[in-house]
Backbone as a ProteinNet text record, in pm:
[ID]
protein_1_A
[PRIMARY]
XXXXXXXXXXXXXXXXXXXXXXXXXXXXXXXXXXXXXXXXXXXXXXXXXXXXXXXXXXXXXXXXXXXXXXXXXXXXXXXXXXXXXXXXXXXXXXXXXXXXXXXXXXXXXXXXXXXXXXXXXXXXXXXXXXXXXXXXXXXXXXXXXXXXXXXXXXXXXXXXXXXXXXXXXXXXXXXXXXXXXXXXXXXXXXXXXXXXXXXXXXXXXXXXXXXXXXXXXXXXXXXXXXXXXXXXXXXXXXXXXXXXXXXXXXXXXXXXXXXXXXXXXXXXXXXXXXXXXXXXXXXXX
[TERTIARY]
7475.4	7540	7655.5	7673	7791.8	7791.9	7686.2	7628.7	7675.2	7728.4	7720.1	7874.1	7976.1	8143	8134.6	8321.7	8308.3	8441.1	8541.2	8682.4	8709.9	8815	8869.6	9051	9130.6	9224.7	9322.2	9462.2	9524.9	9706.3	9760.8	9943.8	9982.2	10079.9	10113.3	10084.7	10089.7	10075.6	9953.5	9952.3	9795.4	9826.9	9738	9752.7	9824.6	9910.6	9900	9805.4	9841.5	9713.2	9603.5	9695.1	9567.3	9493.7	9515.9	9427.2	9354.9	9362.1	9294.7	9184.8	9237.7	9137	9024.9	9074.8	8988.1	8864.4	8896.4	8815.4	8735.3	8757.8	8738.5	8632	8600.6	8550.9	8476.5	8520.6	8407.3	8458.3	8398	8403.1	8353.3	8266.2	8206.5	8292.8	8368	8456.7	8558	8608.8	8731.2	8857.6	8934.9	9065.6	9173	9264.8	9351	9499.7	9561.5	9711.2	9792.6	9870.8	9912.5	10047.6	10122.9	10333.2	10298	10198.5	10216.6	10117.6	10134.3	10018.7	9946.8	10036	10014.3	9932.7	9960.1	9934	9786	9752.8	9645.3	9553.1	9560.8	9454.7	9431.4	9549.7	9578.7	9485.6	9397	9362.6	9233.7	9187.1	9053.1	8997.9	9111.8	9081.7	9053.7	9150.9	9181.7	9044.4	8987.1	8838.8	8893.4	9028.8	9053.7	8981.1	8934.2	8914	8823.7	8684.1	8587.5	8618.2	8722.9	8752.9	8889.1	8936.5	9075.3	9105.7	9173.6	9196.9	9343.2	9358.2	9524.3	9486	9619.2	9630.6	9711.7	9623.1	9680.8	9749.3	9767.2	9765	9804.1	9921.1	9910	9920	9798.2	9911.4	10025.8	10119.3	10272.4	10354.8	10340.8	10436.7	10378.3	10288.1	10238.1	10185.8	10189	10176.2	10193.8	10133.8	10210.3	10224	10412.1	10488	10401.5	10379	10392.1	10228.8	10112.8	10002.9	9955.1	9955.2	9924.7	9954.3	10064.4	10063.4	9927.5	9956.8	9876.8	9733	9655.3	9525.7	9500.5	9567.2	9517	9498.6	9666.9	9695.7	9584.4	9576.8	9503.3	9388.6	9298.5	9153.9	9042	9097.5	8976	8870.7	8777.7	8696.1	8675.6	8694.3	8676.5	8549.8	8494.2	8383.2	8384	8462.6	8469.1	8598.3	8572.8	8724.2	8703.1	8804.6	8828.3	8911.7	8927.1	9017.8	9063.5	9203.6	9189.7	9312.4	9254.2	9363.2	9462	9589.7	9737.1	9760.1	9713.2	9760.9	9867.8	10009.9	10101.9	10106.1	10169.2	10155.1	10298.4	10356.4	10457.6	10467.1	10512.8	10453.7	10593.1	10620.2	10718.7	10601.4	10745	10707.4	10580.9	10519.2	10434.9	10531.1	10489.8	10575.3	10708.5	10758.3	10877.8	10813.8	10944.4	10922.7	10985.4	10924.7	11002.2	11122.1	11177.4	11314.6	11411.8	11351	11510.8	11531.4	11414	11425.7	11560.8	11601.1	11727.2	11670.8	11562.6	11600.6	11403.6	11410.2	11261.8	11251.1	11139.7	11142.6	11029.1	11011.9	10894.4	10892.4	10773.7	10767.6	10860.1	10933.1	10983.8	10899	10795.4	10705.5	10717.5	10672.2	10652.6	10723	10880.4	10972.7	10993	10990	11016	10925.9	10775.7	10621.5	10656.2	10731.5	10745.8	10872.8	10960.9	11118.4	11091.6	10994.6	11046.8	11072	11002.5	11016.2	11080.4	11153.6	11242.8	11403.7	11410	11463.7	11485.5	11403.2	11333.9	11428.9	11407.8	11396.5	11561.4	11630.6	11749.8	11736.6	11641.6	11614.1	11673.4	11734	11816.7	11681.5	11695.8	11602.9	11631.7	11479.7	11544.6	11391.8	11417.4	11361.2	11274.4	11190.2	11081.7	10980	10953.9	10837.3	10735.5	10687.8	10595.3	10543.6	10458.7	10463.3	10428.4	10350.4	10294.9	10457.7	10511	10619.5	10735.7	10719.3	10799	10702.1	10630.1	10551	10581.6	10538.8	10587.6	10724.6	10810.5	10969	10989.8	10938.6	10931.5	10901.4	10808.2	10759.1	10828.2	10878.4	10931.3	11112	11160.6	11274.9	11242.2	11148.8	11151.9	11252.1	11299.5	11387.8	11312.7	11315.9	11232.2	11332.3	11396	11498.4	11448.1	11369.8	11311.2	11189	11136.2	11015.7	10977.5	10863.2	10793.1	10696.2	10663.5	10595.7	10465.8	10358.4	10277.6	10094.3	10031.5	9893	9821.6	9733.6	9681.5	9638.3	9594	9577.1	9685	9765.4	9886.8	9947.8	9913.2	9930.4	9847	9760	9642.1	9702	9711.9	9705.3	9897.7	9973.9	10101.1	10120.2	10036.3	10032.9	10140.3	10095.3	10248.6	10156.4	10292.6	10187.7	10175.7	10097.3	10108.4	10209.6	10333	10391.1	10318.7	10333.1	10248.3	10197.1	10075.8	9961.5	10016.2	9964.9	9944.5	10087.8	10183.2	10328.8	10380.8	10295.6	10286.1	10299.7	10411.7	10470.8	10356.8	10262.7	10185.9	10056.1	9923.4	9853.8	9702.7	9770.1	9649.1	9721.4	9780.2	9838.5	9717.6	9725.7	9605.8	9622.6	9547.5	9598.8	9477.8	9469.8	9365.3	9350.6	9291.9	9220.5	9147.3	9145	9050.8	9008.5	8884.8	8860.8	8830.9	8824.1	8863.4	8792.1	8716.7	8595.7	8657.7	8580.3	8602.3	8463.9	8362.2	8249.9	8211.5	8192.7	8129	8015.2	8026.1	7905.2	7862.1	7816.9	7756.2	7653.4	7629.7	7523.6	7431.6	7342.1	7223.9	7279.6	7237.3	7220.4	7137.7	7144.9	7045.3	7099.3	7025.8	7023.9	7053.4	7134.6	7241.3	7351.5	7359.7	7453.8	7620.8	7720.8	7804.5	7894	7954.9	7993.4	8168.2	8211	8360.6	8314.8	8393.6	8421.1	8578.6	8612.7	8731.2	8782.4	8872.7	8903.5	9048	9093.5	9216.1	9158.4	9240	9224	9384.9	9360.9	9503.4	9478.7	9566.4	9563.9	9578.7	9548.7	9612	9735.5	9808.9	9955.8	9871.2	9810.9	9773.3	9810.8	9873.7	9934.5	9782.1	9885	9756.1	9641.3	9685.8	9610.6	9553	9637.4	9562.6	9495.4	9509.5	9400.2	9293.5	9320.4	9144.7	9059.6	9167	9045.5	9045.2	9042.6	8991.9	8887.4	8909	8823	8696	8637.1	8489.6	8449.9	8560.9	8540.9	8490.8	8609.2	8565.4	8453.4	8433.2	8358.8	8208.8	8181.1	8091.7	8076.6	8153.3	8148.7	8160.3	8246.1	8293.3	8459.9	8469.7	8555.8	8656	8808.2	8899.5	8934.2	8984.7	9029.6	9185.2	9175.1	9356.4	9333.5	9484.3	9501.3	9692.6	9679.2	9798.3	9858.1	9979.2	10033.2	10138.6	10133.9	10233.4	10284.6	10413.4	10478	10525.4	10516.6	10635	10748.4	10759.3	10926.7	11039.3	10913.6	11032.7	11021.4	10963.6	10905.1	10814.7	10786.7	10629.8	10532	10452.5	10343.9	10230.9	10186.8	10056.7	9930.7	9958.9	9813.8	9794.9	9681.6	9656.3	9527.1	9536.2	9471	9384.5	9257.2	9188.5	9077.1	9052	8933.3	8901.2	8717.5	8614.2	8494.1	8470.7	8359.3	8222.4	8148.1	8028.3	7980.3	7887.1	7816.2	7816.6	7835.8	7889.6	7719.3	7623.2	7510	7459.4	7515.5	7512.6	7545.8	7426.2	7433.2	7532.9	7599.3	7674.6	7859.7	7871.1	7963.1	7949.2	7829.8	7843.5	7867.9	7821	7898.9	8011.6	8082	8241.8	8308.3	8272	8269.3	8236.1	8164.8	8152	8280.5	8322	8412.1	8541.9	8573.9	8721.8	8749.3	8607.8	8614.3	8642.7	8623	8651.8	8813.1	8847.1	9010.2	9131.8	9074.2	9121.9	9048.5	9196.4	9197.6	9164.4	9155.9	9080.8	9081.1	8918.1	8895.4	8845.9	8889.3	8813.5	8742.9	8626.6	8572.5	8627	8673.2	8736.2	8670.8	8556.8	8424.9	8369.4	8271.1	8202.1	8169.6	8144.1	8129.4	8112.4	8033.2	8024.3	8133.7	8123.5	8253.8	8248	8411.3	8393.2	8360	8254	8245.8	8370.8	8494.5	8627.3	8614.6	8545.4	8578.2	8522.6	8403.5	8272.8	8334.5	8380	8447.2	8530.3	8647.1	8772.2	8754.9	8591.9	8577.4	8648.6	8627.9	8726.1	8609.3	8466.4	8366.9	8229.6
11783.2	11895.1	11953.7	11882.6	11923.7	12111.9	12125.1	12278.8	12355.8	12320.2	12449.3	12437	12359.8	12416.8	12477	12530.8	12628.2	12641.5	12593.4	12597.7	12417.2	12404.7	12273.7	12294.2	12243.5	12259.6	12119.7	12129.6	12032.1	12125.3	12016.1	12003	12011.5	12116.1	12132.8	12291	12284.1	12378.7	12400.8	12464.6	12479.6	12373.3	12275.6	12200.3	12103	12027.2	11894	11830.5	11698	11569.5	11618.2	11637.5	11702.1	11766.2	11849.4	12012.8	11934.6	11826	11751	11684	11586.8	11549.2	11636.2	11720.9	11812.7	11882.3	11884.7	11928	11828.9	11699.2	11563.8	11551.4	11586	11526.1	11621.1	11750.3	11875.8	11947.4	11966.3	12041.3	12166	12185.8	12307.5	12427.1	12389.7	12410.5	12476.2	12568.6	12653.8	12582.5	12573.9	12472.6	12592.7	12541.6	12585.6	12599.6	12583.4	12505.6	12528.5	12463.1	12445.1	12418.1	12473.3	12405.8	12294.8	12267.2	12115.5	12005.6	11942.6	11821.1	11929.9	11950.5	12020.7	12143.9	12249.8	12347.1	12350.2	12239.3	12193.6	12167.6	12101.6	12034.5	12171.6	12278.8	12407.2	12515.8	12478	12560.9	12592.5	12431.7	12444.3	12416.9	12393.8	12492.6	12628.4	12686.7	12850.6	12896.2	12807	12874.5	12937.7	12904.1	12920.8	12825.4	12721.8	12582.7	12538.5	12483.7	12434.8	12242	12196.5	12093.3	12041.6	11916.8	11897.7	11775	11733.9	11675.4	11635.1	11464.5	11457.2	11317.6	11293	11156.3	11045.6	10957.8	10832.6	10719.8	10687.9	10590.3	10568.3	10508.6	10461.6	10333.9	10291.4	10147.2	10123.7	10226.7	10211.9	10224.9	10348.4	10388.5	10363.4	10325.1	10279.9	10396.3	10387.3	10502.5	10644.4	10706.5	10820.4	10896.7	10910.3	10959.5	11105.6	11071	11166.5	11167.1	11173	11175.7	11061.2	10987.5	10887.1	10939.4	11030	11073.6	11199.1	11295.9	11405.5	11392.6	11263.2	11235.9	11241	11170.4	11193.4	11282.7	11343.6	11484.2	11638.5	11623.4	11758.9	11773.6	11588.7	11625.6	11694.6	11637.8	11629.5	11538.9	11518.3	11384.3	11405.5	11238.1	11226.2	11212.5	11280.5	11263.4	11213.4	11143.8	11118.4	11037.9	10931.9	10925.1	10934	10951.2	10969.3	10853.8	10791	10729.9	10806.8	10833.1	10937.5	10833.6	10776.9	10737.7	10855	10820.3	10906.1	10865.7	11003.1	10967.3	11072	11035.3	11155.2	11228.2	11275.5	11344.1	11452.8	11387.3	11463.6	11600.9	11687.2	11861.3	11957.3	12004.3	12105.1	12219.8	12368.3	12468.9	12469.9	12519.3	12563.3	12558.8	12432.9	12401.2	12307	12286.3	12224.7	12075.3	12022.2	11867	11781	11674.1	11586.9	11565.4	11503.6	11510.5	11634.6	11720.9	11835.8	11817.1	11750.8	11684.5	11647.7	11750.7	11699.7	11668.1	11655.4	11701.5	11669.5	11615.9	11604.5	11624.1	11729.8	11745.5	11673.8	11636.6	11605.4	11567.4	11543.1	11462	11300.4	11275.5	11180.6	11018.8	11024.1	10887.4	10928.2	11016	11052.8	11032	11030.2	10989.7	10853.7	10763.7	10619.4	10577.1	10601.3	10572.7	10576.3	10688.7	10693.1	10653.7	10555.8	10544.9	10481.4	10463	10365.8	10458	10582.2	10694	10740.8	10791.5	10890.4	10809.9	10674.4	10563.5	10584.8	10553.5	10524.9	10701.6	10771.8	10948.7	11005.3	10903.3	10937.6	11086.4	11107	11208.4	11213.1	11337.9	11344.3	11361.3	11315.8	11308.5	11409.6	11526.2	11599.2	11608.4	11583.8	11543.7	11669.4	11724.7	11857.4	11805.4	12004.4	11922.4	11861	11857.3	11811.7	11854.6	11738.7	11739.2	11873.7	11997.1	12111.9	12172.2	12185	12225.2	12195.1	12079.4	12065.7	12141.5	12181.4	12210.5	12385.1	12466.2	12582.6	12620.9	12534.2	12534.3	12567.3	12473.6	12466.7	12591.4	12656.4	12755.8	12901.8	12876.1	13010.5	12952.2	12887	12887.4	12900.9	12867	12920.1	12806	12718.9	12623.3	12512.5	12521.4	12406.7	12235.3	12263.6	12126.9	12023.7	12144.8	12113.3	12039.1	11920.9	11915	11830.2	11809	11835	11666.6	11604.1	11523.6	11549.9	11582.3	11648	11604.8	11647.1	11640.7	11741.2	11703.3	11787.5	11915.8	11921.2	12025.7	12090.8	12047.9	12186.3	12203.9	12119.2	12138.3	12310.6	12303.9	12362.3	12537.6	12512.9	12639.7	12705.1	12603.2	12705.2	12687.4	12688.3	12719.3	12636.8	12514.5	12398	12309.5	12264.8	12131.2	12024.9	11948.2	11807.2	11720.8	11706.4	11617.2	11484.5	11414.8	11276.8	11250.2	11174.9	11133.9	11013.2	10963.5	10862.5	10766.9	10855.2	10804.2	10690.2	10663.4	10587.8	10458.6	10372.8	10274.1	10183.6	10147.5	10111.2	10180.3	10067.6	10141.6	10177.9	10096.9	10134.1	10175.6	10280.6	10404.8	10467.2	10442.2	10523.2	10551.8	10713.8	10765.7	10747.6	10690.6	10708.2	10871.3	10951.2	11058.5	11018.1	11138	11122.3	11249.4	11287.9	11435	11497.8	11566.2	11592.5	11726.9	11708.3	11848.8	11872.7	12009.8	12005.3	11965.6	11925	11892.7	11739.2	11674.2	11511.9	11489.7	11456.6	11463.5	11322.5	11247.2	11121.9	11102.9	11011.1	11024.8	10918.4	10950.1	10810.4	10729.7	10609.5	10484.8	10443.8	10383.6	10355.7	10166.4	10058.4	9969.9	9954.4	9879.4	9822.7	9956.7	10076.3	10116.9	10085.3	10090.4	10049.9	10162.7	10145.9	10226	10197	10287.4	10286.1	10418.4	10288.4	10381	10366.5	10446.8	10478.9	10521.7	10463	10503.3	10468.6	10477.9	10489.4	10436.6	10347.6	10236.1	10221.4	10233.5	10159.9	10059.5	9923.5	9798.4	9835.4	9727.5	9752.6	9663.1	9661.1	9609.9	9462.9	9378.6	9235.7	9144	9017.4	8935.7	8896	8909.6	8897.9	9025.4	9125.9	9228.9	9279.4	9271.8	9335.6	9226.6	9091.5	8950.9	8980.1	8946.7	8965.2	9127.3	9245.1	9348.2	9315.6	9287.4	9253.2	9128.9	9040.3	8931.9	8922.6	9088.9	9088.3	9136.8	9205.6	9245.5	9107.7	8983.2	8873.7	8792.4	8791.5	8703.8	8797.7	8873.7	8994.3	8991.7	8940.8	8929.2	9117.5	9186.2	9304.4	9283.5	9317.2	9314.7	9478.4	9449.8	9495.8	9562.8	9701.4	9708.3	9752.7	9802.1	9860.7	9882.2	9844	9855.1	9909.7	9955.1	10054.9	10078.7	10040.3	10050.5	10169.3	10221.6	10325.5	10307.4	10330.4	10317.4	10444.3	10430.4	10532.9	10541	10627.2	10710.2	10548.8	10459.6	10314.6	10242.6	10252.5	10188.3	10052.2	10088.2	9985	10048.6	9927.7	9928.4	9931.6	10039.7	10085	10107.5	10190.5	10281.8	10212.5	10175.1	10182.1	10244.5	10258.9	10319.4	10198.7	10212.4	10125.7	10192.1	10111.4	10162.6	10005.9	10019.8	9891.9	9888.3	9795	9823.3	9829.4	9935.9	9918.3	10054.4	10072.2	10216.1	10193.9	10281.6	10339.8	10250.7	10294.7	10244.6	10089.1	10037.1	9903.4	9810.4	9702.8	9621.1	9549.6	9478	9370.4	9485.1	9626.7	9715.4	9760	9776.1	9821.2	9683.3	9579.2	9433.4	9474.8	9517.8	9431	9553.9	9678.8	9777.6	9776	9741.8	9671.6	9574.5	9492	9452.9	9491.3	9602.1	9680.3	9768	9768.7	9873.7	9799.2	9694.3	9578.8	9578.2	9570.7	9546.9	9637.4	9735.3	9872.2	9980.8	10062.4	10186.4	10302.8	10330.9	10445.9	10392.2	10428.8	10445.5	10574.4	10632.3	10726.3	10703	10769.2	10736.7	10824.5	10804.2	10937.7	11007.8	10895.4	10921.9	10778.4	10811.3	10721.6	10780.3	10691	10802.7	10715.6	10767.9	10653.9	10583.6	10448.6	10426.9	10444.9	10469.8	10513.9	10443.6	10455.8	10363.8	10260.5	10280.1	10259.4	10107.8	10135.3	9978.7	9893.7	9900.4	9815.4	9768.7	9898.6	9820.5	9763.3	9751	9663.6	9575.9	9509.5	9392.9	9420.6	9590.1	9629.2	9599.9	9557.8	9564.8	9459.1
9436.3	9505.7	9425.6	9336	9259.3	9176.6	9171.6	9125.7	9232	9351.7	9430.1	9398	9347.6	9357.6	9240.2	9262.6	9130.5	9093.4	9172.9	9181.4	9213.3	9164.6	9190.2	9187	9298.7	9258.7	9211.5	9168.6	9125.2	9155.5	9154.7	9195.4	9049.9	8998.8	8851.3	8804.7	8654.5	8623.8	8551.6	8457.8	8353.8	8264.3	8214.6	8102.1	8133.1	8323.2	8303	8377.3	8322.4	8347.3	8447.2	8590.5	8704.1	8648.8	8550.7	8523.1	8399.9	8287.1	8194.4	8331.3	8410.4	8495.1	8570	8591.6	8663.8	8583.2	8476.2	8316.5	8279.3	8212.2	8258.1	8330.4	8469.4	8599	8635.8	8599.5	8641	8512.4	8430.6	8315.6	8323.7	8425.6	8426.2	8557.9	8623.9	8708.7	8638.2	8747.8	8678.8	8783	8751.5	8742.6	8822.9	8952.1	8989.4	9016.7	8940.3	8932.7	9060.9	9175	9296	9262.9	9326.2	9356.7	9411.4	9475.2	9566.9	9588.5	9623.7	9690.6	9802.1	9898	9995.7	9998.2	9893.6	9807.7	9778.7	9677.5	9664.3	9800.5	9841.5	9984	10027.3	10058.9	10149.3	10095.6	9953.3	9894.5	9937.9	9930.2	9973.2	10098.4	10254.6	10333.9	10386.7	10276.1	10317	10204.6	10144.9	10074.4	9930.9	9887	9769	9649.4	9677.8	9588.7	9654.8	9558.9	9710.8	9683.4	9623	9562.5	9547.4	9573.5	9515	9456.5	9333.2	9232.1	9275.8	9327.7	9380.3	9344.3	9264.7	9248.2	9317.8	9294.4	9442.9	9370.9	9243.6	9220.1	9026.5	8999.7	8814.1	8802.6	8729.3	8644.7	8631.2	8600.2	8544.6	8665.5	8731.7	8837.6	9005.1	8994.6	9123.3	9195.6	9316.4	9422.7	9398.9	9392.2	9380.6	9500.3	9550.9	9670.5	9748	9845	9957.6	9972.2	9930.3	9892.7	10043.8	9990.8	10139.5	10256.4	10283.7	10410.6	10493	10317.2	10407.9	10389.2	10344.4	10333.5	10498.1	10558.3	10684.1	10802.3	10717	10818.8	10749.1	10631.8	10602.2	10646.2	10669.8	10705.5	10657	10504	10416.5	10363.5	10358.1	10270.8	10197	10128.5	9985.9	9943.8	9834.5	9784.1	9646.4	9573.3	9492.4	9413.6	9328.2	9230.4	9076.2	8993.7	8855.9	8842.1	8723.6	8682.9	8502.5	8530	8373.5	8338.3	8144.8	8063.2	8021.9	8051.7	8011.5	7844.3	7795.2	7655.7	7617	7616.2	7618.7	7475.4	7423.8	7318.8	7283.3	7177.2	7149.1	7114.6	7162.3	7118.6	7053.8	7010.2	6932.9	6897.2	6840.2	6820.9	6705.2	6691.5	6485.6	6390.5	6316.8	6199.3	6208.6	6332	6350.3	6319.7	6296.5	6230.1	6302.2	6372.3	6406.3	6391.9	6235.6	6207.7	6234.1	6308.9	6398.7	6538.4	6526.5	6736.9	6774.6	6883	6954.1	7067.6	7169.7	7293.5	7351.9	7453.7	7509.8	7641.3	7688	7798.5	7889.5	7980	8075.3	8194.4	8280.1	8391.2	8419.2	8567.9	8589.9	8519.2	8495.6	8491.4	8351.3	8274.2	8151.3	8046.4	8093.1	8004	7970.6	8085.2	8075.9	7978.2	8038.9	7965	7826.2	7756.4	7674.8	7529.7	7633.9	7574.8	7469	7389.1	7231.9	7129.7	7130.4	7047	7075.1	7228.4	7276.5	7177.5	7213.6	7152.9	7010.1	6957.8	6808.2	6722.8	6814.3	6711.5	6783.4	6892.8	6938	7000.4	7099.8	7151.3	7337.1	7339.3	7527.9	7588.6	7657.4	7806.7	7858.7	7960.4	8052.8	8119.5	8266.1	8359.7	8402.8	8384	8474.4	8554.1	8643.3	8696.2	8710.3	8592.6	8533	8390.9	8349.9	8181.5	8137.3	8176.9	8107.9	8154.8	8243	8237.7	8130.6	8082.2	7972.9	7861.1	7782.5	7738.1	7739.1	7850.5	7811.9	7855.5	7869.8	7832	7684.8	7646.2	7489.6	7420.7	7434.4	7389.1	7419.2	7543.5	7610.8	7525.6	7495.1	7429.3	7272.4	7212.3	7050.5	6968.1	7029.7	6947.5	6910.7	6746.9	6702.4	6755.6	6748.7	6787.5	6944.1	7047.4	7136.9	7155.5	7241.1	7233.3	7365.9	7386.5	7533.3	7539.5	7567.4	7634.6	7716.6	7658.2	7771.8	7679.1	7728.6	7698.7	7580.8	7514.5	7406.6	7438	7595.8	7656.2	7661.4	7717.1	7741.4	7581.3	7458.9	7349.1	7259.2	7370.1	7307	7421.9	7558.8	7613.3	7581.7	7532.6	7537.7	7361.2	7295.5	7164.5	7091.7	7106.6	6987.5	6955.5	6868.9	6792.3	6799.4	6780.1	6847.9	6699.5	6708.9	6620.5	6642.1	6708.5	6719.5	6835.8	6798.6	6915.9	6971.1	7130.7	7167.4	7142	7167.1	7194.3	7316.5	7442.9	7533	7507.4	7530.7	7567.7	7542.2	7654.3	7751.1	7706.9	7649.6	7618.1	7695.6	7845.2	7961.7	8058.8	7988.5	8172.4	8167.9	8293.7	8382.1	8527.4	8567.1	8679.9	8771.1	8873.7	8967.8	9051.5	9055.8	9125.1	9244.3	9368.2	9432.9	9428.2	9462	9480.8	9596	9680.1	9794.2	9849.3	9963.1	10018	10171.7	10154.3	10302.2	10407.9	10289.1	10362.1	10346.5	10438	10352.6	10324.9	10198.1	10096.7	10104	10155.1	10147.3	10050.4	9960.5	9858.5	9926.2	9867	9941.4	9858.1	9984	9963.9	9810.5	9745.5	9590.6	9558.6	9566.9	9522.7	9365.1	9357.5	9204.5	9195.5	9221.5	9269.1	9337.4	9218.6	9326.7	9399.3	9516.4	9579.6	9670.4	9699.5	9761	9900.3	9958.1	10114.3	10162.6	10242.4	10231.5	10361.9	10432.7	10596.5	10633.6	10761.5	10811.4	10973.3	10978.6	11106.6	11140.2	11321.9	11354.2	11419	11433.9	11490.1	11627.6	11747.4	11873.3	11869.3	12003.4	11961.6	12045	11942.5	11999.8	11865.1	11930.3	11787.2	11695.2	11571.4	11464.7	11432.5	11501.3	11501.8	11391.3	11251.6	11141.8	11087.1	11082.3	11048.5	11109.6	11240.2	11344.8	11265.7	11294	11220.1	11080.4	10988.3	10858.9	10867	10933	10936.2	10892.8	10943.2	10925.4	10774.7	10729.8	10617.7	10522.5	10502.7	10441.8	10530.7	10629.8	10686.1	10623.6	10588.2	10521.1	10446.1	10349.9	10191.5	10110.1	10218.4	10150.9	10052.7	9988.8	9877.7	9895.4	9958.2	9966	9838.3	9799.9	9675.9	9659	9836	9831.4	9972.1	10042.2	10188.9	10186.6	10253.6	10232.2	10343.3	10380.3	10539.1	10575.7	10675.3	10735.6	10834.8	10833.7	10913	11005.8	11188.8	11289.7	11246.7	11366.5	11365.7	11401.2	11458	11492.3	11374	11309.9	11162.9	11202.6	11287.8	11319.1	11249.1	11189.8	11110.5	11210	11226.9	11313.9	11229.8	11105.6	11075.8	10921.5	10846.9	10763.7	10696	10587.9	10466.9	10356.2	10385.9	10285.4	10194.7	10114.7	10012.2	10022.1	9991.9	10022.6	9939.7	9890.3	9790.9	9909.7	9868.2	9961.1	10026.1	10023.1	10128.5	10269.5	10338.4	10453.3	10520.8	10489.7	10525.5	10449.5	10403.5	10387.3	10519.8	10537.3	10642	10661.1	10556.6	10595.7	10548.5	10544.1	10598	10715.2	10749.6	10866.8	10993.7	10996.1	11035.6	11015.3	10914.9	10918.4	11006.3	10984.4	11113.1	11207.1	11279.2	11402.4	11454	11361.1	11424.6	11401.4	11338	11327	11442.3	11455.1	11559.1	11718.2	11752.8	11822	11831.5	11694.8	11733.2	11702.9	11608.3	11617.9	11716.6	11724.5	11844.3	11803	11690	11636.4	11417.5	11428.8	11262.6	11222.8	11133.2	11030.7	10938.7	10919.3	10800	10706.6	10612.2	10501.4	10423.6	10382.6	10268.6	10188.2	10179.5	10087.3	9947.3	9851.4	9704.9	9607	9481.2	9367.4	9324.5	9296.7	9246.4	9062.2	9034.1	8889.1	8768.9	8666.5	8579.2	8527.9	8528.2	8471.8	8576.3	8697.2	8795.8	8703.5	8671.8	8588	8491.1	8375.8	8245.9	8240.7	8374.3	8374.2	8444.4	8513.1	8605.4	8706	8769.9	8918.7	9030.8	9000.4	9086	8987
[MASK]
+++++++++++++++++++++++++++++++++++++++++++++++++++++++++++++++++++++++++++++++++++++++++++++++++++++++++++++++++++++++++++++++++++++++++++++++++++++++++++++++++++++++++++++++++++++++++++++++++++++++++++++++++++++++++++++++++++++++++++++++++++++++++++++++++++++++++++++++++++++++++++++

């Protein structure tokens, strides 16, 4: 089904990571740059984007803020994940040389990721909204002394050069993606296939409440990959957020659903969807 989208959107500008992932993951897709998380999701309700590209998750920085909330409130399903390696990339004007570097701009995660060189070349830190934003900063000031933190892509669309590759600290940052419809795309069922399903369950207020609903999951032999808790306005832990290895139509998932549904008061299904080769090669499945 993937032939019928044609738009995908992402949070950022042209040329960061979201907009590499989105290229990445649908290459044949034309790419939408968003002010927001919010922005994004908002796009492809209102029929701007038939797709959305939001990341949940890094090796390095963990969670990524605010994202967990409006998965539930926007009321979209997921049809899909990416996992994209972060390979940052030092960028200056045409012709500028490393040795005039005063000054580096980028994303909050981007800078740390990167402190041995920032270190190493005695370069100021300055915090944007993100890495392509440092990137055509750069360009729109004309000062070779300046330089940006950002992707080969935004190397490539705001016209600079890549002084050095693969500057990253850390040489398995990686961003988890989900991709996001307004329709749910369920894929068939297919044996040796592996698969991720994905939902939002609340406990009832009975002791032990979130043990008893998981129970069936292990008593099932389904395999947890992330469970994620939220908290009320009292900061009681009511609602959570999981991902599960397994198809929605698999027997011994649909068992362990059966009994969530027993001890939780309401579940969503969010989506089911291939899971990404990246699980396989890192023994994630």
């Amino acid at each position: 089904m993937e032939n019928i989208y044609k738009k995908i959107s992402f949070q950022g500008m042209a040329g960061a990571y979201s907009d590499l992932a989105c290229r990445m993951a649908y290459p044949e897709l034309e790419t939408v740059p968003c002010v927001s998380f919010l922005a994004a999701f908002r796009a492809v309700k209102d029929g701007e984007a038939d797709l959305a590209m939001i990341p949940v998750d890094n090796s390095l920085a963990g969670r990524v803020a605010d994202v967990h909330h409006l998965i539930p409130r926007e009321k979209l399903y997921i049809i899909g994940e990416h996992f994209q390696l972060i390979r940052h990339c030092l960028l200056g004007l045409p012709g500028s040389q490393i040795e005039q570097l005063t000054d580096v701009h980028s994303h909050v995660h981007a800078i740390p990721q990167c402190s041995k060189i920032i270190d190493q070349l005695g370069l100021t830190r300055h915090v944007v909204a993100d890495t392509a934003k440092g990137a055509s900063d750069v360009k729109k000031w004309n000062d070779p002394t300046q330089a940006a933190i950002s992707s080969d892509l935004a190397a490539k669309i705001y016209g600079l050069d890549i002084l050095q590759r693969d500057i990253q600290d850390a040489p398995h940052n990686t961003t988890r993606f989900l991709i996001f419809s307004e329709e749910k795309n369920v894929p068939r069922l297919e044996v040796g296939k592996s698969y991720i399903t994905s939902f939002i369950f609340e406990v009832r207020n009975i002791p032990a409440a979130l043990y008893k609903a998981l129970g069936g999951f292990a008593t099932n032999g389904i395999q947890m990959v992330k469970l994620e808790s939220y908290v009320d306005k009292h900061f009681n832990v009511a609602r959570f957020y999981a991902d599960v290895e397994g198809h929605i139509d698999d027997m011994p998932l649909q068992l362990a659903f059966e009994e969530l549904h027993f001890f939780a008061k309401k579940v969503e299904h969010l989506g089911t969807y291939p899971g990404h080769a990246f699980r396989e090669s890192n023994g994630h499945s």
